[in-house]
HTML snippet that shows the backbone in 3Dmol.js (N, CA, C, O; Angstrom):
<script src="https://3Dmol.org/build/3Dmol-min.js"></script>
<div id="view" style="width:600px;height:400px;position:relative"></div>
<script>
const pdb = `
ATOM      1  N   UNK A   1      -3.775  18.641 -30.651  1.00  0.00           N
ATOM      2  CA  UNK A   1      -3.309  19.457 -29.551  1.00  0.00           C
ATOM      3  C   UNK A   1      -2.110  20.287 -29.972  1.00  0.00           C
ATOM      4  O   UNK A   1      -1.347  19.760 -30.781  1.00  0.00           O
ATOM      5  N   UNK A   2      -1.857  21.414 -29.574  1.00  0.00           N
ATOM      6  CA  UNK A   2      -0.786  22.226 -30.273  1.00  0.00           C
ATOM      7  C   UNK A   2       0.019  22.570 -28.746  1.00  0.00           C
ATOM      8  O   UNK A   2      -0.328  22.897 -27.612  1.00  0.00           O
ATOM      9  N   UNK A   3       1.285  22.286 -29.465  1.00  0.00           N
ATOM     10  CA  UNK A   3       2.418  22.277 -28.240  1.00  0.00           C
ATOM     11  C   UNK A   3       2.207  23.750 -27.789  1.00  0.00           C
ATOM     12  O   UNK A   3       1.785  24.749 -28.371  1.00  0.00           O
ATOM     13  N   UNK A   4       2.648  23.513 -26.568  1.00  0.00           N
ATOM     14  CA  UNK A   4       2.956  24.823 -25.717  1.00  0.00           C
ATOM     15  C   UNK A   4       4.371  25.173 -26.041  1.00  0.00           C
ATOM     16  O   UNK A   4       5.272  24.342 -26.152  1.00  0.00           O
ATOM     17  N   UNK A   5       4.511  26.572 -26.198  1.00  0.00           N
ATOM     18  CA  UNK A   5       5.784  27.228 -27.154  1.00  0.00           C
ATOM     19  C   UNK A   5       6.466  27.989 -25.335  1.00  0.00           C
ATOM     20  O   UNK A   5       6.070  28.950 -24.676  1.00  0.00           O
ATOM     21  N   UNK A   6       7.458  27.100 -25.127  1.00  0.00           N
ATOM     22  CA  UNK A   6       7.807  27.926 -24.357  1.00  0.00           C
ATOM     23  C   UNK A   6       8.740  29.373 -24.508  1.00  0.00           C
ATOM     24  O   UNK A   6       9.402  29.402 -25.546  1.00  0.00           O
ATOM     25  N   UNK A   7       8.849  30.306 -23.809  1.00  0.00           N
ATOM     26  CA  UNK A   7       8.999  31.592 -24.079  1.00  0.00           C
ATOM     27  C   UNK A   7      10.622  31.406 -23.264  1.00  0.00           C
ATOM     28  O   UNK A   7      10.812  31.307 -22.052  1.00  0.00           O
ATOM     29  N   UNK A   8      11.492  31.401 -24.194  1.00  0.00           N
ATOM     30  CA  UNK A   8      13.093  31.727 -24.068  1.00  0.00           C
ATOM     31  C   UNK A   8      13.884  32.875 -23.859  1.00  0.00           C
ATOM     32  O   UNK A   8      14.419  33.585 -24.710  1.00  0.00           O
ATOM     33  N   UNK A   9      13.905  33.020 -22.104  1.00  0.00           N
ATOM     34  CA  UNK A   9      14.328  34.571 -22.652  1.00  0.00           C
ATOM     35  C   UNK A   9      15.868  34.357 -22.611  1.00  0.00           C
ATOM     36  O   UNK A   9      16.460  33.312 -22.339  1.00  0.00           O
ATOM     37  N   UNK A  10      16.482  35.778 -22.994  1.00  0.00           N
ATOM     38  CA  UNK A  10      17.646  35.552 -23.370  1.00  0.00           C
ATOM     39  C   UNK A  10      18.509  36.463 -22.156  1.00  0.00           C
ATOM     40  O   UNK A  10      18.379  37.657 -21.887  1.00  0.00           O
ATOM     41  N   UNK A  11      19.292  35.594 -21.630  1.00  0.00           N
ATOM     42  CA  UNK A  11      20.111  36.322 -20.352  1.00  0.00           C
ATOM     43  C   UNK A  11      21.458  36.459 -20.728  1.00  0.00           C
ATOM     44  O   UNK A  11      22.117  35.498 -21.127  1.00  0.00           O
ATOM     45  N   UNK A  12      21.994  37.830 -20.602  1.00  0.00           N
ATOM     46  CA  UNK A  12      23.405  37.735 -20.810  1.00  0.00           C
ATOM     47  C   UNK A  12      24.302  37.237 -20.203  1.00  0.00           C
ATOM     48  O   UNK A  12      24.070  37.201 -18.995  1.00  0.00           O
ATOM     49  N   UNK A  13      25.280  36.810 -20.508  1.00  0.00           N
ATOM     50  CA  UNK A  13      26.503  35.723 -19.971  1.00  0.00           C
ATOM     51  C   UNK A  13      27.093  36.860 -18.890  1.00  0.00           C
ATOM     52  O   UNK A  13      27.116  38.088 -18.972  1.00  0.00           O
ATOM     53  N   UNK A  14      27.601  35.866 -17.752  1.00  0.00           N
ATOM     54  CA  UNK A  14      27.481  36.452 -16.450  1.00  0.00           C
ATOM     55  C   UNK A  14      29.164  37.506 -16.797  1.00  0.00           C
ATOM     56  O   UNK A  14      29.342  38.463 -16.043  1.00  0.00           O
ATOM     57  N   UNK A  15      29.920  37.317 -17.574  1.00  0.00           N
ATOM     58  CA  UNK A  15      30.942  38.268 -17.632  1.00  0.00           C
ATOM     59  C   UNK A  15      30.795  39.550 -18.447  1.00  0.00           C
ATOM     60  O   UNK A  15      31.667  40.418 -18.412  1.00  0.00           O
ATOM     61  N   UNK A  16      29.461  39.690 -19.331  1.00  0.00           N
ATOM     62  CA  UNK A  16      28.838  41.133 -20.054  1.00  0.00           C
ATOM     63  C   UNK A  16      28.060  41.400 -18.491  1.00  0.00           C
ATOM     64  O   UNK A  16      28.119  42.500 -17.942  1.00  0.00           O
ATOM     65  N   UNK A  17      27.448  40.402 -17.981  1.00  0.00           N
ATOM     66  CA  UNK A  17      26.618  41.286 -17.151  1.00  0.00           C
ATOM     67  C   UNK A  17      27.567  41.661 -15.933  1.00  0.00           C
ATOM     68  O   UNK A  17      27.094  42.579 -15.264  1.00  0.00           O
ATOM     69  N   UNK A  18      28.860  41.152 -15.452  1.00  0.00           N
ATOM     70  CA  UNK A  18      29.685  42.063 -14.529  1.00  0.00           C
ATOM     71  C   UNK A  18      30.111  43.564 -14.717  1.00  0.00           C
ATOM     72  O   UNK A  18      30.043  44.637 -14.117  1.00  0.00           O
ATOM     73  N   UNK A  19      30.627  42.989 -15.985  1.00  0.00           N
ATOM     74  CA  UNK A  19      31.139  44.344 -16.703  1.00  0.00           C
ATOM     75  C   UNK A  19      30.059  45.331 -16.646  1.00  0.00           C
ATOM     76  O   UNK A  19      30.187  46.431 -16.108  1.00  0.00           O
ATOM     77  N   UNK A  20      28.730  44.808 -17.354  1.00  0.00           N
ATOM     78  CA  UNK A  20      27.154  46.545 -17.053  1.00  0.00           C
ATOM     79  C   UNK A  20      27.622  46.348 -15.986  1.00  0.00           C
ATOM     80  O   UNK A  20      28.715  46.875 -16.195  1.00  0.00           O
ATOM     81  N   UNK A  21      27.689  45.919 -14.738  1.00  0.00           N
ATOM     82  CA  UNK A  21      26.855  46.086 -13.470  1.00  0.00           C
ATOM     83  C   UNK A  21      27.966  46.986 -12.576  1.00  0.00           C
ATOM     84  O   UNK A  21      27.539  47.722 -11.686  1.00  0.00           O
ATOM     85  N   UNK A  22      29.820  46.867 -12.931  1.00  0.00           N
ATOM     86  CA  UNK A  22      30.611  47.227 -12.598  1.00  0.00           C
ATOM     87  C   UNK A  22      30.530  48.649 -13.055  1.00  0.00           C
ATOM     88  O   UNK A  22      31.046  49.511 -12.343  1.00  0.00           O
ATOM     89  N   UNK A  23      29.898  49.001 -14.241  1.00  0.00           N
ATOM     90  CA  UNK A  23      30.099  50.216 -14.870  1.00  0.00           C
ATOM     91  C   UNK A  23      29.293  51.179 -14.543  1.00  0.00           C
ATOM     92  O   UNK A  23      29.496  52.388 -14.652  1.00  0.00           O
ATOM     93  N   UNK A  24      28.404  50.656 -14.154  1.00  0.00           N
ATOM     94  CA  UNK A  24      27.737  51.045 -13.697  1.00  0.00           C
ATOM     95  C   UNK A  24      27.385  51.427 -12.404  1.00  0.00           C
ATOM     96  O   UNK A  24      26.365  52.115 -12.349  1.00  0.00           O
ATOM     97  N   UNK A  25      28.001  51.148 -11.226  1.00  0.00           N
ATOM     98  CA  UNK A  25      28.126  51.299 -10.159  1.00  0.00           C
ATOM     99  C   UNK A  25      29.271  52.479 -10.278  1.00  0.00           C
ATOM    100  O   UNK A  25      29.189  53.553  -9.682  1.00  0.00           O
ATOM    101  N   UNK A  26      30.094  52.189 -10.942  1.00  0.00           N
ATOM    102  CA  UNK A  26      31.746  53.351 -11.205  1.00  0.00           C
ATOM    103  C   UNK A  26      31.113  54.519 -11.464  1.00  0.00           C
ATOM    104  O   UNK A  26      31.668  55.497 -10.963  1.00  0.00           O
ATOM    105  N   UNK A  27      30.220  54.712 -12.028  1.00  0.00           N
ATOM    106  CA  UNK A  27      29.763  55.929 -12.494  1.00  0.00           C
ATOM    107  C   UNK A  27      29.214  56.499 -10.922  1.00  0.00           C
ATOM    108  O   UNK A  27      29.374  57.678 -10.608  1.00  0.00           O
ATOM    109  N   UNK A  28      28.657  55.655 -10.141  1.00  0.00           N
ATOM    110  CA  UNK A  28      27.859  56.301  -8.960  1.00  0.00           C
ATOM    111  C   UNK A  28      28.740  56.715  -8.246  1.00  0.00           C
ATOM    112  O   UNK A  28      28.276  57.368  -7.311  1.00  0.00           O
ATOM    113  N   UNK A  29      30.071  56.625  -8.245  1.00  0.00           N
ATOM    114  CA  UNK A  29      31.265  56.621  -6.930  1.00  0.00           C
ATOM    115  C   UNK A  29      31.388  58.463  -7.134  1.00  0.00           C
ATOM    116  O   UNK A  29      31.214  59.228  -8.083  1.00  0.00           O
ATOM    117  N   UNK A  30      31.774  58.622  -5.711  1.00  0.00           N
ATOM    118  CA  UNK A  30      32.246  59.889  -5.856  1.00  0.00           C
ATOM    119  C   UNK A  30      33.917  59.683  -5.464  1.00  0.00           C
ATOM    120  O   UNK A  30      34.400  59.231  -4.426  1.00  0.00           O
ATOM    121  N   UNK A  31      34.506  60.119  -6.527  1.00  0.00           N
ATOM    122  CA  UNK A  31      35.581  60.124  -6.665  1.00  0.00           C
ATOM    123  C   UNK A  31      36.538  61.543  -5.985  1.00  0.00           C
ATOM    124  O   UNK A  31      36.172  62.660  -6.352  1.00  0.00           O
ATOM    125  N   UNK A  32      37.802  61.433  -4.961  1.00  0.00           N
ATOM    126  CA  UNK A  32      38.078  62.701  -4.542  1.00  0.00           C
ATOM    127  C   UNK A  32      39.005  63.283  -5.631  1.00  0.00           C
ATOM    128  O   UNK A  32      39.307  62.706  -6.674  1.00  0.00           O
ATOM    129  N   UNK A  33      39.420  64.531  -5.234  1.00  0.00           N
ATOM    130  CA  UNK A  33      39.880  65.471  -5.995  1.00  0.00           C
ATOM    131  C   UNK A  33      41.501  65.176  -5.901  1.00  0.00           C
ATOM    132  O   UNK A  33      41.776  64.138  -5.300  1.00  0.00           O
ATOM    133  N   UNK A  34      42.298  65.724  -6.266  1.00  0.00           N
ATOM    134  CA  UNK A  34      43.588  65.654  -6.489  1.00  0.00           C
ATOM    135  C   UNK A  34      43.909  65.825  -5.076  1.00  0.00           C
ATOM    136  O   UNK A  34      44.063  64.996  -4.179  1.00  0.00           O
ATOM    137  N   UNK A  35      43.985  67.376  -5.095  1.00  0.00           N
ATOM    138  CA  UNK A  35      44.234  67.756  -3.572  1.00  0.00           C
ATOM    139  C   UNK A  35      43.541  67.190  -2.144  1.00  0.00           C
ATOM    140  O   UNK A  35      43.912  67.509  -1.015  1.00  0.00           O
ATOM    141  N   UNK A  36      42.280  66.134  -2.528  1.00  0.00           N
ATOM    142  CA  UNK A  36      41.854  65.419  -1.172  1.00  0.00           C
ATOM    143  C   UNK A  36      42.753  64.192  -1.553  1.00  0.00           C
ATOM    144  O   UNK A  36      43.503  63.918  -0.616  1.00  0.00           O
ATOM    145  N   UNK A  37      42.858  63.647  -2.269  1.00  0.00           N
ATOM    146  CA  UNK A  37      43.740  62.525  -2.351  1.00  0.00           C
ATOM    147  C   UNK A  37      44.935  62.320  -2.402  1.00  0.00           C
ATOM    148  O   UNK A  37      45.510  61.238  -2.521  1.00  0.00           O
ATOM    149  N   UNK A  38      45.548  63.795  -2.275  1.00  0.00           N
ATOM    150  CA  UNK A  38      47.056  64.045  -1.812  1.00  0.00           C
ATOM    151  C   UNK A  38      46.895  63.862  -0.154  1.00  0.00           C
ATOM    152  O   UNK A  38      47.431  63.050   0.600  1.00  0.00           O
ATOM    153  N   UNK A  39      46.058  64.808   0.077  1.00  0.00           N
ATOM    154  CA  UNK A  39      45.969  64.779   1.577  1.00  0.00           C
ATOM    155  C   UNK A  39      45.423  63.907   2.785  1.00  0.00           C
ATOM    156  O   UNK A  39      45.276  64.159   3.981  1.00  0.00           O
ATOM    157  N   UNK A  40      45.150  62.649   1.916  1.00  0.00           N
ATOM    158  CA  UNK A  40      44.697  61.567   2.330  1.00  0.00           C
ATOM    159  C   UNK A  40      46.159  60.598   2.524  1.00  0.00           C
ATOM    160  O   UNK A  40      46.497  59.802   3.400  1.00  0.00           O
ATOM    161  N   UNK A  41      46.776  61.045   1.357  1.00  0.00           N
ATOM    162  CA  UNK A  41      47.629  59.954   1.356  1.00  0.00           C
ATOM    163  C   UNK A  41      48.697  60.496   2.310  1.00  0.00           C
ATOM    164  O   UNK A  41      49.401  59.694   2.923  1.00  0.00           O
ATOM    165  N   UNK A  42      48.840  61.704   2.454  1.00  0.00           N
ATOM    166  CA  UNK A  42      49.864  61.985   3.517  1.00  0.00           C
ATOM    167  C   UNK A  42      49.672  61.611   4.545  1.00  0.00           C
ATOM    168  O   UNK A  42      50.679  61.172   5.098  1.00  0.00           O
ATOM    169  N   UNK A  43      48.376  61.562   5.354  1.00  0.00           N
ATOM    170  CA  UNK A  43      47.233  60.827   6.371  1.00  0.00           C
ATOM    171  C   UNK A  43      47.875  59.239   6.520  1.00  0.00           C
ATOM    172  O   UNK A  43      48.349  58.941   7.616  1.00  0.00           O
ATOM    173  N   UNK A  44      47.887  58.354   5.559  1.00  0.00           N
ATOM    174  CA  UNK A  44      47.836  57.223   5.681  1.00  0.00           C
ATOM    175  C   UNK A  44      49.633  57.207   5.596  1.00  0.00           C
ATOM    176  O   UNK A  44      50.095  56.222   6.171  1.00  0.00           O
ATOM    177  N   UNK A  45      50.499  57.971   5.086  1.00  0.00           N
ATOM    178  CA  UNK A  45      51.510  57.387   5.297  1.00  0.00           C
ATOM    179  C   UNK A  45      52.537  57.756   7.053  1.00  0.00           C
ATOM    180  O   UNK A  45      53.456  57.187   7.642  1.00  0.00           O
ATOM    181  N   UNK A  46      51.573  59.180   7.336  1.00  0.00           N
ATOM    182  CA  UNK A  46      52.049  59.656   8.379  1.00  0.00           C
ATOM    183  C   UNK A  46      51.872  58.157   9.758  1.00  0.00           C
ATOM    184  O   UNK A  46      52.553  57.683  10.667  1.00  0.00           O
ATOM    185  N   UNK A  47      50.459  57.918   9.088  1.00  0.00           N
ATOM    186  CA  UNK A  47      50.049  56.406  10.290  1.00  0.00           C
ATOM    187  C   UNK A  47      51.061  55.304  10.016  1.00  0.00           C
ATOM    188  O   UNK A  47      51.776  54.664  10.786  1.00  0.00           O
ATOM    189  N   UNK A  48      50.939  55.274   8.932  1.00  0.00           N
ATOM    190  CA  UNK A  48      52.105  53.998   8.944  1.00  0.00           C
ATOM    191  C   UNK A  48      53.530  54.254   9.618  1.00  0.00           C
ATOM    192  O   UNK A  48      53.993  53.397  10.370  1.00  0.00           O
ATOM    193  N   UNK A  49      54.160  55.321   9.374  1.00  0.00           N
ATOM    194  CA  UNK A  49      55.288  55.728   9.785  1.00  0.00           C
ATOM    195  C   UNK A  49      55.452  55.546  11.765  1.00  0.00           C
ATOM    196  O   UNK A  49      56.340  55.137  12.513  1.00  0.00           O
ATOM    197  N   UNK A  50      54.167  56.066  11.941  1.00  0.00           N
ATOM    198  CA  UNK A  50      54.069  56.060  13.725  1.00  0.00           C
ATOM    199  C   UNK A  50      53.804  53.891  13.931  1.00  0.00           C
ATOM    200  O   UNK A  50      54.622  53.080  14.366  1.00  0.00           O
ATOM    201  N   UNK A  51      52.618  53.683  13.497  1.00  0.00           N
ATOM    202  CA  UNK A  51      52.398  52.181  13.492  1.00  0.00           C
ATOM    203  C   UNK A  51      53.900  51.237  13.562  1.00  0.00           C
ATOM    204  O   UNK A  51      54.298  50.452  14.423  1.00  0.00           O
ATOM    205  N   UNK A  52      54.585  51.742  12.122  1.00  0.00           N
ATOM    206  CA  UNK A  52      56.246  50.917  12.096  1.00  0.00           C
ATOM    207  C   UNK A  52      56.930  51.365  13.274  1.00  0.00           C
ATOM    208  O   UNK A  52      57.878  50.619  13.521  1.00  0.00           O
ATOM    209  N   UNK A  53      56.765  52.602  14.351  1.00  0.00           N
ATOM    210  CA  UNK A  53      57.804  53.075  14.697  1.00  0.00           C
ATOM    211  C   UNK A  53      57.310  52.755  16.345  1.00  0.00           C
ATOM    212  O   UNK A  53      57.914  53.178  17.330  1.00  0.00           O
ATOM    213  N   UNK A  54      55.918  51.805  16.380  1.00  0.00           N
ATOM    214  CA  UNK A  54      55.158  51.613  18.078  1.00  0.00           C
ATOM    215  C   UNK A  54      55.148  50.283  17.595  1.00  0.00           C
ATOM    216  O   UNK A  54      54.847  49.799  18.686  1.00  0.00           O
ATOM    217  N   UNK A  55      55.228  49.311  16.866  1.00  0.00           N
ATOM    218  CA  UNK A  55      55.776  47.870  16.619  1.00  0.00           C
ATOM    219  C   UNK A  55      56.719  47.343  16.344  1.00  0.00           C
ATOM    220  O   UNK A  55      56.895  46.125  16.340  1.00  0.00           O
ATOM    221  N   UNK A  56      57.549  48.252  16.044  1.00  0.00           N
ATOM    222  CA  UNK A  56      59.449  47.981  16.199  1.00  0.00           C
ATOM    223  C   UNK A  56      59.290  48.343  17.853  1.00  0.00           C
ATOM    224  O   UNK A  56      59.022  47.399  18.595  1.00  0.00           O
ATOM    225  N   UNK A  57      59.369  48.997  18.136  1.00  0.00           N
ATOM    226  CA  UNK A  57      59.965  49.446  19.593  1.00  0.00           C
ATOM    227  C   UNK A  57      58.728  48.241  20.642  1.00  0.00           C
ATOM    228  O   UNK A  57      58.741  48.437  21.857  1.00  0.00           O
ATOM    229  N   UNK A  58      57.991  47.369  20.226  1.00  0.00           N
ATOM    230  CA  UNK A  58      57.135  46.370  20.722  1.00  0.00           C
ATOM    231  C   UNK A  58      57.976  44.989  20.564  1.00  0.00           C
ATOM    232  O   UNK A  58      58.171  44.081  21.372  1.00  0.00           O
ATOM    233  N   UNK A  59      58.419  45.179  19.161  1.00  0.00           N
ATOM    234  CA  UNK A  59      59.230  43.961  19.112  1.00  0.00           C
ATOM    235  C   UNK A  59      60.565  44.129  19.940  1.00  0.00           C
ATOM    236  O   UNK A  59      60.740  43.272  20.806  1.00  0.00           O
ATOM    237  N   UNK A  60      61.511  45.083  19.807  1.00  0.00           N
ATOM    238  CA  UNK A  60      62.605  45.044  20.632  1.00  0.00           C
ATOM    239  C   UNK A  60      62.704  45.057  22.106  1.00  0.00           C
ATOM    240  O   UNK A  60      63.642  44.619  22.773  1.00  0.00           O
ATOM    241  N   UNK A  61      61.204  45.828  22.694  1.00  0.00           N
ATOM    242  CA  UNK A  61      61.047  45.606  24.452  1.00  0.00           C
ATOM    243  C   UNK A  61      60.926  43.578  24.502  1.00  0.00           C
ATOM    244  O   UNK A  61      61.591  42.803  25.189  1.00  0.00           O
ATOM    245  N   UNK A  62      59.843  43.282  23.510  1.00  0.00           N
ATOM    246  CA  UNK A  62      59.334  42.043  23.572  1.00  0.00           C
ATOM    247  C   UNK A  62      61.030  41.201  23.444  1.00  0.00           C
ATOM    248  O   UNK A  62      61.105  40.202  24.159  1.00  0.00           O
ATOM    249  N   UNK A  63      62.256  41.518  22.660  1.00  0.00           N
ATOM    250  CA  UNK A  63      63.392  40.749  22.700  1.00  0.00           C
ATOM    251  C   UNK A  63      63.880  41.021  23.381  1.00  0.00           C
ATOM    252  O   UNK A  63      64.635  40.054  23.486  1.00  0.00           O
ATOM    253  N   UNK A  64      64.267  41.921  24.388  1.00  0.00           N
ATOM    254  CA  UNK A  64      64.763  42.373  25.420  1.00  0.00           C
ATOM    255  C   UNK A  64      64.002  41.434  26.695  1.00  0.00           C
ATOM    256  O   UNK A  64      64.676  40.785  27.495  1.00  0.00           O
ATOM    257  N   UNK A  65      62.986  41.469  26.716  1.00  0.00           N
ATOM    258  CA  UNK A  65      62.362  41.039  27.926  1.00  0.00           C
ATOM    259  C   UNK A  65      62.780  39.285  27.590  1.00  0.00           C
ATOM    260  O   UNK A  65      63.146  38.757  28.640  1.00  0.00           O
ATOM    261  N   UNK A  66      62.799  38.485  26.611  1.00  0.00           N
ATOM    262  CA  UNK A  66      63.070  37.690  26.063  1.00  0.00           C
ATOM    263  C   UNK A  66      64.876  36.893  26.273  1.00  0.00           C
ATOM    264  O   UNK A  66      65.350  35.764  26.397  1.00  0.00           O
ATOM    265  N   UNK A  67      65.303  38.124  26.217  1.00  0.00           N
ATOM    266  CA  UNK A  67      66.860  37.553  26.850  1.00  0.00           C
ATOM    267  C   UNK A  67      67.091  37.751  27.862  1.00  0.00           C
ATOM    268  O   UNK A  67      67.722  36.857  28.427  1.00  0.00           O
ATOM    269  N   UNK A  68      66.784  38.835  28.576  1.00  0.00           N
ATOM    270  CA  UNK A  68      66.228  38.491  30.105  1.00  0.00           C
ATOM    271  C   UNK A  68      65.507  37.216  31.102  1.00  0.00           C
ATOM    272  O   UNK A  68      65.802  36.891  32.253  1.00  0.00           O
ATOM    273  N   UNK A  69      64.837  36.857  30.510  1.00  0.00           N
ATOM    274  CA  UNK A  69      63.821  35.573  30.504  1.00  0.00           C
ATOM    275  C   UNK A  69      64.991  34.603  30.500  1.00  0.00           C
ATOM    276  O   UNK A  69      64.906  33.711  31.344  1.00  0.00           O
ATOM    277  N   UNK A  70      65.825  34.599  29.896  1.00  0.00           N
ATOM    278  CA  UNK A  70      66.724  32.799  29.567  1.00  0.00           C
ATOM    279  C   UNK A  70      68.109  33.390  29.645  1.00  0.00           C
ATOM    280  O   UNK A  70      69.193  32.846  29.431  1.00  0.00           O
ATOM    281  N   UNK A  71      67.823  34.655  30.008  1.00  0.00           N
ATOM    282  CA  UNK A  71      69.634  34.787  30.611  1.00  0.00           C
ATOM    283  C   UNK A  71      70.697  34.852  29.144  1.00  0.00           C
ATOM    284  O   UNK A  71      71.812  34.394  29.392  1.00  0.00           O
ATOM    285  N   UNK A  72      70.585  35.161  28.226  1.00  0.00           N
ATOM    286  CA  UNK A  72      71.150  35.388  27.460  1.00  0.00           C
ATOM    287  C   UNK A  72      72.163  37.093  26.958  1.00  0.00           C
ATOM    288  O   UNK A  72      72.820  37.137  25.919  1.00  0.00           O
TER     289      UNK A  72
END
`;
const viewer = $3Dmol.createViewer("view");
viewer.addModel(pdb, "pdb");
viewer.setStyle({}, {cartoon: {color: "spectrum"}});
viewer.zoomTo();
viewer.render();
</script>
């Protein structure tokens, strides 16, 4: 009787295959331009600036109402 030869395939180790699979996806991205990603970021810092400036004035009504509350 002649052994059955099993067929070994060969899989790459899961940190070559992140790396193809990462590189591969990077290539598909559309990446913005200078000037959209300036103007994005002015976008996101203008929000933050309003966000810090409607959760400070949340926290200080909220301490105000707070020493009011216990008479302080």
């Amino acid at each position: 009787m002649a052994e059955k030869e099993k067929k070994i395939v060969k899989r790459p180790n899961a940190v070559a295959r992140f790396y193809r699979e990462t590189s591969g996806e990077l290539r598909k991205v559309s990446w913005p331009t200078r000037q959209e990603a300036w103007h994005l970021t002015k976008i996101v810092l203008v929000v933050l600036v309003i966000m810090a400036m409607y959760l400070g004035g949340l926290d200080a009504l909220g301490a105000w109402l707070i020493g009011l509350a216990l008479g302080a």
